[in-house]
C-alpha positions in Angstrom: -32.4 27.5 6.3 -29.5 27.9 4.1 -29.3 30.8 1.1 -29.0 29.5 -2.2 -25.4 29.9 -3.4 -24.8 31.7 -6.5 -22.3 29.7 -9.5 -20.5 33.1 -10.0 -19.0 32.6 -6.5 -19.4 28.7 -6.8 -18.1 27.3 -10.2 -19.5 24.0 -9.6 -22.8 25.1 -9.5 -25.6 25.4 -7.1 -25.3 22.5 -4.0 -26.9 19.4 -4.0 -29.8 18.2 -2.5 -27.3 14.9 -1.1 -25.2 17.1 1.3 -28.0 19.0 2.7 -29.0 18.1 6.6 -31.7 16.1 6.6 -34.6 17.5 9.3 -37.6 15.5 10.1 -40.5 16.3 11.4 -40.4 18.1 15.4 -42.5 16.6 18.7 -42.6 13.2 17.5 -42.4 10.8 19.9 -40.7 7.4 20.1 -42.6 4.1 18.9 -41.5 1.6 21.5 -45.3 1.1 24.0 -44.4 3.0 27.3 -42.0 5.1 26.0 -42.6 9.4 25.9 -39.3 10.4 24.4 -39.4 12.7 21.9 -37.2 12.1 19.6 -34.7 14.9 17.9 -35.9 16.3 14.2 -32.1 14.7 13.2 -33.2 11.1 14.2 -34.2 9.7 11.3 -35.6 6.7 13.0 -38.7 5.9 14.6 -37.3 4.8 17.8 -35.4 6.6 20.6 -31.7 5.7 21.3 -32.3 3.6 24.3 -35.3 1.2 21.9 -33.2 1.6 18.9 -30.6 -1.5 18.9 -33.8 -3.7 20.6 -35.9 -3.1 17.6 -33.4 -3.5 14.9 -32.9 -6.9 16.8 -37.0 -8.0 17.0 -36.6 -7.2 13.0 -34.0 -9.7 12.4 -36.0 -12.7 14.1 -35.6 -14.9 17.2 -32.4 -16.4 18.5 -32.4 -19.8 17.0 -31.6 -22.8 19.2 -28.8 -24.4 20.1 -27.9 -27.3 17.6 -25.1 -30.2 17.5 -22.8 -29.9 14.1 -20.8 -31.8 13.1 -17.1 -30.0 11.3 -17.2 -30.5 7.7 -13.2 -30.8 7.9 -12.0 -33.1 11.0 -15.1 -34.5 11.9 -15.3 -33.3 15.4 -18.8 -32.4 16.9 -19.7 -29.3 18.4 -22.5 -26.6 19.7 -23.7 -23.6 17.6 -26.6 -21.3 17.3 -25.8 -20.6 13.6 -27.9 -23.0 11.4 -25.2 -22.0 8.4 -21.6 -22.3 10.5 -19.9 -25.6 9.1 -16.8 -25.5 10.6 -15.8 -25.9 14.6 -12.7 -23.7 14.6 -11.1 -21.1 12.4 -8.4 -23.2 11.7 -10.4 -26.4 10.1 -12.1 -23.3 7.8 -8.8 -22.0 7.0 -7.9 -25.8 5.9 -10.8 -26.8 4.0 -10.3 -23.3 2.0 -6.7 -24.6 1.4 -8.0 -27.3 0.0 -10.2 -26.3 -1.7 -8.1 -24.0 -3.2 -5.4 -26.3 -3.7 -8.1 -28.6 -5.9 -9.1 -25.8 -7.7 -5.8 -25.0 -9.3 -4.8 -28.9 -9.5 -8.2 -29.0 -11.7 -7.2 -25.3 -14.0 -3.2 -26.8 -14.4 -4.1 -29.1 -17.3 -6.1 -26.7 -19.0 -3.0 -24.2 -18.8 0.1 -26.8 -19.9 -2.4 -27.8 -23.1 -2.8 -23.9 -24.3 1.0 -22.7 -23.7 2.0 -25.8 -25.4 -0.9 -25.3 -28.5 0.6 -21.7 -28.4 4.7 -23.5 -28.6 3.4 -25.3 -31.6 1.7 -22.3 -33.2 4.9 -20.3 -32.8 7.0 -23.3 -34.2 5.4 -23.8 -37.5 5.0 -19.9 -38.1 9.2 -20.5 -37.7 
């Protein structure tokens, strides 16, 4: 283990429990059925390295199937396993965020002309 560091050679006082090592606990063995690794007391996980990234993936759920989209920008059908994707290309997403953009400050350029010229009148008649 480590020995306690004393604040009269440390001036920011004794170290924290955060930067310690974690250790967990020694012979135990990974969870996957058929597997005898033992895993190392710094693995923090329940699985070896070779069942890790497969279980993280079983967590996350099945592979969803294949489905026909149409793009929200040009129209244009196409194949995707993401149930959220919207667009068939980066460059129709890139263009409907333009526009959408481009709406945006179309809709906020009213609201701007009507204050500086509130503030214009404001300033006159204080003149």
């Amino acid at each position: 283990m480590s020995t306690p560091v004393s604040t009269a050679l440390n001036p920011w006082g004794p170290i924290s429990q955060a930067r310690r090592v974690r250790v967990h606990q020694r012979g135990r063995i990974c969870a996957e059925a058929g597997c005898a690794t033992i895993l190392s007391i710094y693995n923090p996980s329940k699985y070896c390295s070779g069942h890790l990234e497969q279980a993280q993936r079983g967590r996350r759920g099945v592979a969803h199937a294949l489905l026909a989209v149409a793009c929200e920008n040009c129209g244009a059908g196409f194949e995707t396993r993401n149930p959220r994707r919207r667009y068939c290309s980066d460059r129709c997403r890139m263009a409907a965020f333009a526009r959408r953009k481009r709406a945006a400050q179309r809709r906020e350029a009213p609201v701007a002309t009507a204050a500086r010229l509130a503030a214009r009148e404001a300033s006159d008649d204080a003149a």
